[in-house]
C-alpha angles and dihedrals in degrees: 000000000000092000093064083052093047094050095034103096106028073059103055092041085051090057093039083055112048076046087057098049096044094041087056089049093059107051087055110115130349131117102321085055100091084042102047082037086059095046094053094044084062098044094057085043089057100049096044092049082057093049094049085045089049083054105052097050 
Protein backbone atom coordinates (compact mmCIF):
# COMPACT_ATOMS: atom_id res chain seq x y z
CA UNK A 1 0.00 0.00 0.00
CA UNK A 2 2.95 2.42 0.10
CA UNK A 3 3.25 2.39 -3.30
CA UNK A 4 -0.87 4.26 -3.90
CA UNK A 5 0.42 6.81 -1.49
CA UNK A 6 3.51 7.17 -3.21
CA UNK A 7 1.83 7.71 -6.74
CA UNK A 8 -0.92 9.36 -5.53
CA UNK A 9 -0.07 12.77 -5.92
CA UNK A 10 2.18 12.92 -8.67
CA UNK A 11 -1.19 11.37 -10.02
CA UNK A 12 -3.70 13.90 -9.06
CA UNK A 13 -1.30 16.87 -10.06
CA UNK A 14 -0.88 14.92 -13.52
CA UNK A 15 -4.84 15.07 -14.08
CA UNK A 16 -5.13 19.05 -12.54
CA UNK A 17 -2.89 19.65 -14.84
CA UNK A 18 -3.82 18.23 -18.06
CA UNK A 19 -7.24 20.06 -16.77
CA UNK A 20 -5.08 23.53 -16.57
CA UNK A 21 -3.49 23.35 -19.97
CA UNK A 22 -6.69 22.27 -21.86
CA UNK A 23 -8.99 24.71 -19.89
CA UNK A 24 -6.58 27.64 -21.09
CA UNK A 25 -6.84 26.30 -24.65
CA UNK A 26 -9.63 26.61 -24.69
CA UNK A 27 -10.35 30.14 -23.58
CA UNK A 28 -7.83 31.35 -26.62
CA UNK A 29 -9.60 33.08 -28.96
CA UNK A 30 -13.49 33.48 -29.36
CA UNK A 31 -15.35 36.01 -29.21
CA UNK A 32 -13.67 38.11 -26.14
CA UNK A 33 -10.25 37.83 -28.32
CA UNK A 34 -10.53 41.18 -30.46
CA UNK A 35 -11.65 42.69 -27.21
CA UNK A 36 -8.86 41.30 -24.60
CA UNK A 37 -6.34 41.92 -27.90
CA UNK A 38 -7.60 46.02 -27.73
CA UNK A 39 -7.17 46.32 -24.11
CA UNK A 40 -3.72 45.13 -24.17
CA UNK A 41 -2.76 47.22 -27.23
CA UNK A 42 -3.61 50.18 -24.98
CA UNK A 43 -2.11 49.15 -22.29
CA UNK A 44 1.37 48.80 -24.07
CA UNK A 45 0.51 52.19 -25.68
CA UNK A 46 0.15 53.55 -22.52
CA UNK A 47 2.97 52.47 -21.11
CA UNK A 48 5.15 53.25 -23.95
CA UNK A 49 3.60 57.07 -24.25
CA UNK A 50 4.92 57.31 -20.14
CA UNK A 51 8.12 56.06 -20.91
CA UNK A 52 8.73 58.86 -24.24
CA UNK A 53 7.41 61.34 -21.97
CA UNK A 54 10.16 59.93 -19.01
CA UNK A 55 12.43 60.49 -21.41
CA UNK A 56 11.77 64.28 -22.66
CA UNK A 57 11.75 65.84 -19.30
Amino acid sequence: MDYVSALLPPVVMAIFFTFLVVTIVKSQGGPNKAKEDAIVDAALARAAATRQAGRDD
